[in-house]
N, C-alpha and C positions, 0 to 999 in steps of 0.2 A: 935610388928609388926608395932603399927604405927609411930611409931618413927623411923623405917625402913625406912619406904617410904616417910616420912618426911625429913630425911637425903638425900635419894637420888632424890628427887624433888631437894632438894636446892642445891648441887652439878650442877645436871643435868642443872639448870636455873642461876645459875655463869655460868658455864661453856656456857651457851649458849650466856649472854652479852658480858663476853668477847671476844667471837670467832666474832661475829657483829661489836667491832670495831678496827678488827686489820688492816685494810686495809684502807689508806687515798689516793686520788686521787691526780694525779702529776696536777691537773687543779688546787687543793684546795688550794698547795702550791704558785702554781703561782700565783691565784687569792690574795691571802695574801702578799704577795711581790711588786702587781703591789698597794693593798690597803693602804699598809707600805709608798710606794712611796706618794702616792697621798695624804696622809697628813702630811708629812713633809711640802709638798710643798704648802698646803692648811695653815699648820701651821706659816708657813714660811710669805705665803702672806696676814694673816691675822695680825700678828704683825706689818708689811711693813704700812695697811691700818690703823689699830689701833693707830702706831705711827703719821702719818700724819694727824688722826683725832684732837687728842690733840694739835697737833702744832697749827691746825689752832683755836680750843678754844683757846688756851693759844693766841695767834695772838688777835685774837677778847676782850681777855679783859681787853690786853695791850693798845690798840686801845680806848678801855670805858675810861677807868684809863684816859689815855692820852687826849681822848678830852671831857670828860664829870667832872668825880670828881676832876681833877689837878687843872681845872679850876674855880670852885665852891671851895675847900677847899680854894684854893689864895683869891676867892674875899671876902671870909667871915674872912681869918686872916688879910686882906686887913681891910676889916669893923672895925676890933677889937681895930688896930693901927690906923685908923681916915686916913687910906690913899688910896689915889685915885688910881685905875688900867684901 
């Protein structure tokens, strides 16, 4: 007997979750479509800013290179060869 009722609770309580989510809202779709959108273009303009980040690192330590170590690494093989810069 209680494995009767055991049985039909558990039918009874499937059957009740899945009757809960057979129905999805036409707003839920759209809201997913328009959220689909918005990170493309979030994605999109995040690499756009990420790229231009680095450019301008990369810029700035072309720039060091150029006017701090080029010139220190010359005056020191300068020093080496006994020659004047």
């Amino acid at each position: 007997m209680k494995q009767y009722f055991y049985h039909l609770f558990t039918v009874f309580t499937t059957g009740l979750l899945l009757s809960a989510c057979v129905s999805v809202p036409k707003e839920s779709i759209a809201l997913s479509q328009t959220i689909d959108r918005d990170l493309s273009v979030y994605k999109t303009s995040h690499i756009g800013i990420t790229e231009r980040y680095f450019d301008m690192v990369e810029e700035d330590i072309n720039r060091f290179i150029d006017s701090k170590i080029t010139p220190a690494l010359i005056n020191v093989w300068g020093q080496k060869r006994n020659v004047q810069c």
